[in-house]
C-alpha positions in Angstrom: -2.6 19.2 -9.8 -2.4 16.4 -12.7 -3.6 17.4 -15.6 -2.5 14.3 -18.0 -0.8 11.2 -17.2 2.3 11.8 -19.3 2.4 15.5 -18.5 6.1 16.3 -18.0 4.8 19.6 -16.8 3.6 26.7 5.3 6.3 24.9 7.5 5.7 23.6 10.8 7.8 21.5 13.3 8.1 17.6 12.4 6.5 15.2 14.5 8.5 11.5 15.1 6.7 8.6 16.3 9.3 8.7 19.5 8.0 7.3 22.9 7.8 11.3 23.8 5.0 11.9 21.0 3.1 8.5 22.0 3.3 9.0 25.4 1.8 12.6 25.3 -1.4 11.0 23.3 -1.3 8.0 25.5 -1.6 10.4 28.5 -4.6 12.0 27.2 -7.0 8.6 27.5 -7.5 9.2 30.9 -9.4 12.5 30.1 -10.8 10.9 26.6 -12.1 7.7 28.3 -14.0 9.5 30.8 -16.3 11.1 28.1 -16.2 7.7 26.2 -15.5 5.1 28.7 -13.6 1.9 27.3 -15.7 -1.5 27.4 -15.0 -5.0 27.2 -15.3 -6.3 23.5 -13.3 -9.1 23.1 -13.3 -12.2 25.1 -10.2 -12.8 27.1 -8.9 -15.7 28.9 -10.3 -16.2 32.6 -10.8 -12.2 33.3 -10.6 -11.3 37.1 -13.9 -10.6 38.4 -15.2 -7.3 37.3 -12.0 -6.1 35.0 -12.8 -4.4 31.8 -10.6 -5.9 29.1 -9.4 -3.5 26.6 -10.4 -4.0 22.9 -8.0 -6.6 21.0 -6.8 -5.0 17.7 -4.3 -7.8 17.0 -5.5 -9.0 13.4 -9.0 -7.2 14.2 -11.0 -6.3 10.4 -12.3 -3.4 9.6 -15.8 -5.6 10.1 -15.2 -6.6 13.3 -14.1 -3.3 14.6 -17.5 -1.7 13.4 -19.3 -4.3 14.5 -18.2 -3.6 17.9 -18.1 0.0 17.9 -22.1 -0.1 16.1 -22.7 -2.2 19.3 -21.2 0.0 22.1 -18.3 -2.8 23.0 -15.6 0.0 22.0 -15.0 3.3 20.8 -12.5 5.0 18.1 -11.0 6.5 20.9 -9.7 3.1 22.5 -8.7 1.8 19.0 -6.6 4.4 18.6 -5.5 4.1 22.1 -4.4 0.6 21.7 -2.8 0.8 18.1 -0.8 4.1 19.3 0.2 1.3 22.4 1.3 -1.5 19.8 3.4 1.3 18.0 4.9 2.0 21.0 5.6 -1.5 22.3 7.4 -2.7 18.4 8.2 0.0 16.5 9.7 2.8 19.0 11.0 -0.8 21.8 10.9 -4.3 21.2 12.1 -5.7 17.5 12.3 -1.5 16.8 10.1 -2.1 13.2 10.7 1.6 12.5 7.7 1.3 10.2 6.3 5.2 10.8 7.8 8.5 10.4 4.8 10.4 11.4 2.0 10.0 14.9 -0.9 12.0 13.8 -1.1 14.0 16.9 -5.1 14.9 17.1 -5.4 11.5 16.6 -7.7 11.0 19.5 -9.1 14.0 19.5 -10.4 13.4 15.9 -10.9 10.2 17.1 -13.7 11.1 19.9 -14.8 13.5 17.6 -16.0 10.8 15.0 -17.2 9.3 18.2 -19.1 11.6 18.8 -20.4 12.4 15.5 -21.6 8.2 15.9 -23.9 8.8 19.1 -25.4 12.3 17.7 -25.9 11.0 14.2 -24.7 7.8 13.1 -21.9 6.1 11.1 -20.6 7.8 7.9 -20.2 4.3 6.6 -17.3 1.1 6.8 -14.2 3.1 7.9 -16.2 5.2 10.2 -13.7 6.2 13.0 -11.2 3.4 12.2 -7.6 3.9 11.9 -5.8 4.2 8.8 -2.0 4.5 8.5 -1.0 6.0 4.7 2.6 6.3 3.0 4.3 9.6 3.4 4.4 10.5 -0.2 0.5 11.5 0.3 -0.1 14.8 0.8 -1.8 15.8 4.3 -2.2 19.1 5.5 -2.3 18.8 9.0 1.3 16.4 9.2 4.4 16.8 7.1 4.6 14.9 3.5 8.4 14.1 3.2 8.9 11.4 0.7 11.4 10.0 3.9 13.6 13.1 2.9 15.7 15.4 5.6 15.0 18.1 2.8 11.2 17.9 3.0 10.8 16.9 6.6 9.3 20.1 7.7 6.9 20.7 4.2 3.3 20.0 5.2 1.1 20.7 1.9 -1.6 23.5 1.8 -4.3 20.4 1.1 -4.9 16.8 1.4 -4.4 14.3 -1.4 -7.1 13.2 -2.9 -7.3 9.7 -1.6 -6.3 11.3 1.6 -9.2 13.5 1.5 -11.8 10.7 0.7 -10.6 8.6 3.4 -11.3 11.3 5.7 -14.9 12.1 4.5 -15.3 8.5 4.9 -14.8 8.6 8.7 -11.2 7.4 8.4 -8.5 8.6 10.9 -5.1 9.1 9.8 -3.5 7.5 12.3 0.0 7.9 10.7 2.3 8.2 7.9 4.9 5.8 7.0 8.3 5.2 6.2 9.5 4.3 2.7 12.2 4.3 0.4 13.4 7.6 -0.1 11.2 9.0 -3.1 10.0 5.9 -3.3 13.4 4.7 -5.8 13.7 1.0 -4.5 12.6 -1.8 -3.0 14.1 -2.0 0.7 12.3 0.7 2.4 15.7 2.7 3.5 15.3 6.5 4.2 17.4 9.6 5.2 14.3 10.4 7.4 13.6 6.9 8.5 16.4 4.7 8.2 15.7 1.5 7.6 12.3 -0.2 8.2 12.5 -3.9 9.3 10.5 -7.4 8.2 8.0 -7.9 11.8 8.4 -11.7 10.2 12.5 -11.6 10.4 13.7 -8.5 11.5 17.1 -9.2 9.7 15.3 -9.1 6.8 13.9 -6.7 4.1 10.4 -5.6 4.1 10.0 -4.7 0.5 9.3 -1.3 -1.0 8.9 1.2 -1.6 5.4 1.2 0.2 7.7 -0.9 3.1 6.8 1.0 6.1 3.2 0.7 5.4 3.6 -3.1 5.1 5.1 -3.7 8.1 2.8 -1.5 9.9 -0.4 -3.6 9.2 1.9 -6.7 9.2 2.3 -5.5 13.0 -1.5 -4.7 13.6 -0.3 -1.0 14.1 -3.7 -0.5 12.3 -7.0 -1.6 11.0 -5.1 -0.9 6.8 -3.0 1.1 5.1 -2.2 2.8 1.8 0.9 2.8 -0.2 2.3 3.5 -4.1 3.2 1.7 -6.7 4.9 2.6 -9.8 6.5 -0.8 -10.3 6.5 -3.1 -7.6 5.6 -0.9 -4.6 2.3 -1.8 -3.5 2.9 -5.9 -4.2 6.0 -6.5 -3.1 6.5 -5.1 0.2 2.5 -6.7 0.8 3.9 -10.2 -0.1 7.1 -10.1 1.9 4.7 -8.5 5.0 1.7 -11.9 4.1 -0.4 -9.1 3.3 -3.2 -8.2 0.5 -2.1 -5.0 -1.6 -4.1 -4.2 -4.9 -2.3 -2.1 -7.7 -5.6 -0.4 -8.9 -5.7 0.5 -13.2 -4.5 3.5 -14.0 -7.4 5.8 -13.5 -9.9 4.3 -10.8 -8.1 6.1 -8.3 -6.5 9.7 -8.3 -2.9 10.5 -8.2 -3.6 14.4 -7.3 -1.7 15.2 -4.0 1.0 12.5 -4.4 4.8 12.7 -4.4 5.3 11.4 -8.2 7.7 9.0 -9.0 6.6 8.6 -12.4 3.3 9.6 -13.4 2.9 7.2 -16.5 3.1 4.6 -14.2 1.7 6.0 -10.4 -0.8 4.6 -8.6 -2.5 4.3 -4.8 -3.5 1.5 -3.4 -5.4 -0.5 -0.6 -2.5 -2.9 1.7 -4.7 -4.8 4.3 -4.7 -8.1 5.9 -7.3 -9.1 4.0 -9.2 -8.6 0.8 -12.4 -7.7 2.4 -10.5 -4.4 4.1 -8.7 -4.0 1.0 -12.3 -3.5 -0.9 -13.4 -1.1 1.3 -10.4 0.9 1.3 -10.6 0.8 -2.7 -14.3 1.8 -2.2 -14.1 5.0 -0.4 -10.4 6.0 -2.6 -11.8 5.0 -6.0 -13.7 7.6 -8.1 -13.0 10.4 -10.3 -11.2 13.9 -9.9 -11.5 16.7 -11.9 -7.3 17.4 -10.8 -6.3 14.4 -12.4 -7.9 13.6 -15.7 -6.9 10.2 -15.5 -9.5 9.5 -13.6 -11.8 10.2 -16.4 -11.6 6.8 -18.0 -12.9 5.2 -14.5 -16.9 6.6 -14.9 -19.0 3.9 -15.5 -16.9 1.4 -15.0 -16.8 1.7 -10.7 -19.7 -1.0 -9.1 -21.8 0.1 -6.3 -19.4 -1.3 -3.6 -16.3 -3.8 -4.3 -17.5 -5.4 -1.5 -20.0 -7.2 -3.4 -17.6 -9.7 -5.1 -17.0 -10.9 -1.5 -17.9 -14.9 -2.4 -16.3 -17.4 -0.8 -17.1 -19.7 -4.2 -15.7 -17.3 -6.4 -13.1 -19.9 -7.8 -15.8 -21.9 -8.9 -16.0 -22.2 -12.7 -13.3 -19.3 -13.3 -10.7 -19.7 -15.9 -7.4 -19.0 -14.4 -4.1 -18.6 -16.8 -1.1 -19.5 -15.1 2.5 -17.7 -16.5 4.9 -20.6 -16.1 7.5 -19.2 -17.9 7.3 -16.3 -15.3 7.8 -19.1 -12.1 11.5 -18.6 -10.4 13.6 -21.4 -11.9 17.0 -20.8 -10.2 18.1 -22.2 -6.3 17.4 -18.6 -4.9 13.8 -18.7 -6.3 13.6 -22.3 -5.1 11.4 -21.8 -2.4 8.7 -19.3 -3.3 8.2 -21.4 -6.7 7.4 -24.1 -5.1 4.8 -22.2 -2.5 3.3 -20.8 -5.5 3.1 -24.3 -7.4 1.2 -25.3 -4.3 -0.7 -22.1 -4.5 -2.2 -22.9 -8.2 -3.0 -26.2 -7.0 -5.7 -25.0 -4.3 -7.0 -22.6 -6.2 -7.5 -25.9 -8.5 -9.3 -27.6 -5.6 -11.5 -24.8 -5.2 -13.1 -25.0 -8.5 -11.2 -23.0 -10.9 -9.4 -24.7 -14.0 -6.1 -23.6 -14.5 -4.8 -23.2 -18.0 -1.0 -23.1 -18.4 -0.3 -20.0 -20.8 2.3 -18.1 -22.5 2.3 -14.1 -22.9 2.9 -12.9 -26.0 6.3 -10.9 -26.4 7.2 -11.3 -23.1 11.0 -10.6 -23.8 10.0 -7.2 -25.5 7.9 -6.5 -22.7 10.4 -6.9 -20.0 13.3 -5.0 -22.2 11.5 -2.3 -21.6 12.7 0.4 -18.7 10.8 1.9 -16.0 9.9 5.3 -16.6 10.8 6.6 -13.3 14.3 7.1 -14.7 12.8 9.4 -16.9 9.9 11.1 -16.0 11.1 11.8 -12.4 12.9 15.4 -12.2 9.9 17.3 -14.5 7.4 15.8 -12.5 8.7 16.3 -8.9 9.7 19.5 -9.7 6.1 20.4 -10.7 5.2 18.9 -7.4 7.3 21.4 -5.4 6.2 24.3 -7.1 2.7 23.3 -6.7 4.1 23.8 -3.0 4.4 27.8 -3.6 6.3 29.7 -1.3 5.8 27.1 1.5 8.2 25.0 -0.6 11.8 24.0 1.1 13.0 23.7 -2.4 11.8 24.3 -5.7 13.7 21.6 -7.7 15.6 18.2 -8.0 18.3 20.8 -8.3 18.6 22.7 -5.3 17.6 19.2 -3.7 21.1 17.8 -4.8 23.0 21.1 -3.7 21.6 21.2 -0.2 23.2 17.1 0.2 19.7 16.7 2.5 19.0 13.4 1.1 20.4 9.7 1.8 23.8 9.7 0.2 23.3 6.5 -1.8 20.3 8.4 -3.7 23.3 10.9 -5.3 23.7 8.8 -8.2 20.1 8.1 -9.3 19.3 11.1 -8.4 21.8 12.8 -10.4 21.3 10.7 -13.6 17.5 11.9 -13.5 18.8 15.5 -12.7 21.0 15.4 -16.0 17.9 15.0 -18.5 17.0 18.4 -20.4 13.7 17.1 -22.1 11.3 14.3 -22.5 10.8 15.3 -26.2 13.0 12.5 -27.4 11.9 9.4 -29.1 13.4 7.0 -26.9 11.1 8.3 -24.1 8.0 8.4 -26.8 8.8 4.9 -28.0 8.6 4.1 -24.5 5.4 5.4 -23.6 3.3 4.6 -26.7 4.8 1.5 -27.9 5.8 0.0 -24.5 2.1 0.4 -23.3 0.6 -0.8 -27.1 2.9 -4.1 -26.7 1.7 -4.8 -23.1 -1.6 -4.4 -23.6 -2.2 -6.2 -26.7 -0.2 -9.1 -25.4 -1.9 -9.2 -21.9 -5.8 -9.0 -23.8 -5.1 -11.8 -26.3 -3.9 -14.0 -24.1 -6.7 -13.6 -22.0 -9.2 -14.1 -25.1 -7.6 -16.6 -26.6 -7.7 -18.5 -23.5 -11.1 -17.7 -22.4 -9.4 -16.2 -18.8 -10.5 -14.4 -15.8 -7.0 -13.4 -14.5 -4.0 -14.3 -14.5 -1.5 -15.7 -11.9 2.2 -15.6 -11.5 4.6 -15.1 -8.5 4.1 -11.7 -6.7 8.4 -12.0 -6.5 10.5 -14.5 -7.1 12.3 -14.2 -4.4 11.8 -14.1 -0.9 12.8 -10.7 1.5 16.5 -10.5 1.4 19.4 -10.4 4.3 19.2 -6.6 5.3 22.6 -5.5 4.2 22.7 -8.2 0.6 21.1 -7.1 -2.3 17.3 -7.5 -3.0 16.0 -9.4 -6.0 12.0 -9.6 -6.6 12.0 -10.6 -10.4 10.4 -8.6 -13.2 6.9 -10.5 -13.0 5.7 -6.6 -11.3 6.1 -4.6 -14.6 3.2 -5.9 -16.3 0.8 -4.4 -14.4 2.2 -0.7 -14.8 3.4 -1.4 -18.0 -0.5 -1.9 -19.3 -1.8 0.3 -16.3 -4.4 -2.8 -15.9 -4.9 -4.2 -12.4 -3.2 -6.4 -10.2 -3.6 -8.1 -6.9 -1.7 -9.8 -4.7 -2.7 -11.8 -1.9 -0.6 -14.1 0.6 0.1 -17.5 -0.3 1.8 -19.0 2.3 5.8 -18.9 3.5 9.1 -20.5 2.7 11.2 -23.3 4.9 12.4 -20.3 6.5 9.0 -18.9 7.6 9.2 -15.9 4.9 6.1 -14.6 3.4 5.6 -15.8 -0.3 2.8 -13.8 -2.6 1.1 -14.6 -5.6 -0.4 -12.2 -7.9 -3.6 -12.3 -9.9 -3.6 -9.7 -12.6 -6.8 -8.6 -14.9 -8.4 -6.3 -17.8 -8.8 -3.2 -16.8 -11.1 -1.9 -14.4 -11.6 -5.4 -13.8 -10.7 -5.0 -9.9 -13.9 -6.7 -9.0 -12.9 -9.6 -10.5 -9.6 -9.8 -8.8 -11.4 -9.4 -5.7 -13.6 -12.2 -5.9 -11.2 -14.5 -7.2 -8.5 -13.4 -4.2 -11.4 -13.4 -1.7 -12.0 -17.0 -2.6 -8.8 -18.1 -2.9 -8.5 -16.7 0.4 -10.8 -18.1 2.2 -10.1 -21.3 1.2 -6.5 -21.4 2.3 -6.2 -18.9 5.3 -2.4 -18.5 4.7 -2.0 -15.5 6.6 -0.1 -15.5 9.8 0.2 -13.1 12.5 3.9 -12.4 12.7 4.8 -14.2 15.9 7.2 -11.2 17.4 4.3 -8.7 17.4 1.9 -10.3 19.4 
């Protein structure tokens, strides 16, 4: 359990996403669909006479799917069906994405469960009976939570995370857990469990990370959203590389109870989707507080009715947008999303906003600053596996480095954040207080002085790199954890070479519905997403 948000304070078989594990679901529709038989509910081009088309989750939203479930068109059962299909088709064949880790296997039994539950008495709400695929650093307790480690591949967790837990009382099914950079250390989505996920826009290419697998997963229209992590860039990078929307919540609005830390200072869930109207509701039924992390304090009364209300399509009208120029890629590698995200500020002009060049104060102090997941790491996890009990493969960072189950390039991080004996050092408190003091301040005035909404920079700088080169995404991602206020990011549009190119809004805190209307609009006025073409 968390207590504070600087606190340093049984084993089963592990189930693959191999064509085996699909297959054994897949066979079961024949006996699911005669309970709930599948129905036509899309239209598709010049049907046979009489054929039943099955339901099109390609690109489907969370709307459209209940709109067709409320109506009879469909049924959980044959979304799952289908997504567990797609899954099949790209990840496990095809352009191999290698996107999951994890197929929940009573997916469609929880899935005509929830449809039954619908027919006997009603929806439970917007994620009713839609699948949801969540990174694998959330606890679940009825799948394995591994963190894309060999040495936790068989540790499934006494209890659900919290987030995990609130998108089940919601209606949500699990569908599957994700790959992701192993403990979540980097930015290329490359596991000792996993492997290494691929881009569904250029397989040869990166999908981001750490939250990577879940990226390429709703890229792919595996499912209807997804959740991932973000401690630095986790959540926003691997979404703008993958044309998605990802939303690093502030600190507090949603809880961190049940998730593999990284670095608690800096932790947070999040909503990826393909757009911001399923990102809303996913933040909806995740935000809210929990007595296990106390965090999550700071959010009462500052949590509206339903995000979903800042849907508006003129949102951009009369906002005051601050753009970070001196945070815009300036060299030839940075070339081409600069110049997608110049043409980015200029829509967002045409739709009504006025756009008010700024600069942040102390920016270079700001971005001297480390991450804290070099340091906060080893306490942390290790509370996590003790929170395990005796159900726990290992009981610290430790015994994890002596057993070598991990991906050999982790030894040297991982041994660097072994070697600390204490957090009660003033480098790490001049970090924490001052770091977060600096941020803040700098991020607030800015915005007062200029009379601003939000403010806009680059998601990365950079485009998804070569698989095998290195990966650069810029330092524009540490504001957000640095203050803990919130961020968005939402696609906006693709280089020459057909790469996905982000840009971030960023806001006061607990300001998300802001963000959401601006993004929403900004949105809707572009339409930059695209399908990726090899997952049709």
């Amino acid at each position: 359990m968390i207590h504070n948000p600087l606190s340093t304070s049984s084993s089963s078989s592990h189930f693959k996403p191999h064509k085996s594990i699909i297959s054994l679901l897949l066979a079961l529709v024949f006996a699911t669909t005669t309970l709930f038989p599948v129905h036509t509910a899309t239209a598709q081009a010049d049907p046979s006479p009489g054929a039943v088309q099955p339901y099109n989750v390609m690109e489907a939203t969370i709307s459209d799917m209940q709109q067709s479930l409320q109506a009879g068109t469909t049924t959980s059962v044959e979304l799952v069906q289908q997504y567990l299909k797609r899954i099949q088709q790209y990840d496990d064949q095809g352009i191999k994405l290698n996107a999951l880790l994890t197929i929940n296997p009573q997916a469609l039994q929880i899935a005509a469960n929830l449809d039954r539950e619908r027919q006997t008495s009603g929806s439970r709400g917007p994620l009713h009976g839609i699948p949801i695929i969540v990174k694998d650093n959330f606890d679940t307790a009825d799948m394995p939570t591994t963190a894309g480690c060999v040495c936790l591949q068989h540790s499934i967790p006494d209890h659900d995370a919290e987030m995990i837990a609130r998108l089940k009382a919601a209606g949500a099914i699990i569908l599957a857990k994700s790959n992701l950079h192993e403990f979540a250390f980097d930015i290329t989505t490359s596991s000792s469990l996993g492997g290494q996920t691929l881009n569904p826009y250029e397989p040869h290419h990166y999908p981001g990370g750490s939250s990577g697998g879940t990226a390429a997963a709703i890229a792919a229209s595996f499912a209807a959203a997804g959740l991932g992590t973000d401690t630095g860039g986790s959540i926003r990078i691997p979404s703008a590389f993958n044309s998605l929307v990802g939303i690093r919540p502030t600190i507090g609005l949603t809880s961190r109870d049940g998730i593999i830390p990284l670095a608690l200072t800096q932790d947070v869930g999040g909503p990826m989707a393909r757009t911001v109207s399923d990102a809303a509701l996913l933040l909806d039924a995740t935000a809210g507080y929990d007595a296990d992390d106390v965090a999550t304090a700071y959010s009462v009364g500052h949590i509206p009715s339903s995000y979903t209300d800042s849907l508006q399509t003129d949102g951009l009208q009369g906002a005051r947008i601050g753009v970070a120029y001196e945070l815009f890629g300036s060299s030839a590698a940075e070339k081409s999303v600069t110049e997608v995200v110049y043409g980015a500020v200029h829509d967002m002009t045409r739709l009504g906003a006025t756009t008010v060049p700024i600069q942040i104060p102390h920016l270079e102090q700001i971005m001297k600053y480390p991450s804290l997941s070099g340091y906060e790491f080893k306490f942390q996890l290790n509370d996590y596996l003790n929170s395990l009990g005796d159900d726990a493969p290992y009981h610290s960072l430790d015994e994890i480095l002596k057993s070598g189950q991990f991906m050999p390039t982790q030894q040297e991080s991982m041994s660097k954040r072994n070697a600390l004996q204490s957090l009660d050092t003033p480098e790490y408190k001049d970090i924490v207080l001052n770091r977060t003091k600096v941020t803040r301040d700098a991020l607030l005035q800015v915005m007062a002085d200029n009379d601003l909404d939000a403010i806009v920079y680059p998601t990365t700088t950079e485009p998804a790199a070569v698989i095998g080169q290195e990966q650069h995404a810029g330092d524009n991602n540490r504001l957000s954890p640095f203050s803990g206020f919130p961020a968005i990011t939402v696609p906006a549009g693709f280089t020459d070479n057909q790469l996905p190119v982000g840009i971030e809004f960023l806001g006061r805190p607990f300001d998300e519905s802001t963000l959401i209307q601006l993004s929403y609009s900004y949105e809707q006025g572009t339409h930059n997403r695209k399908a990726p073409p090899l997952t049709p």
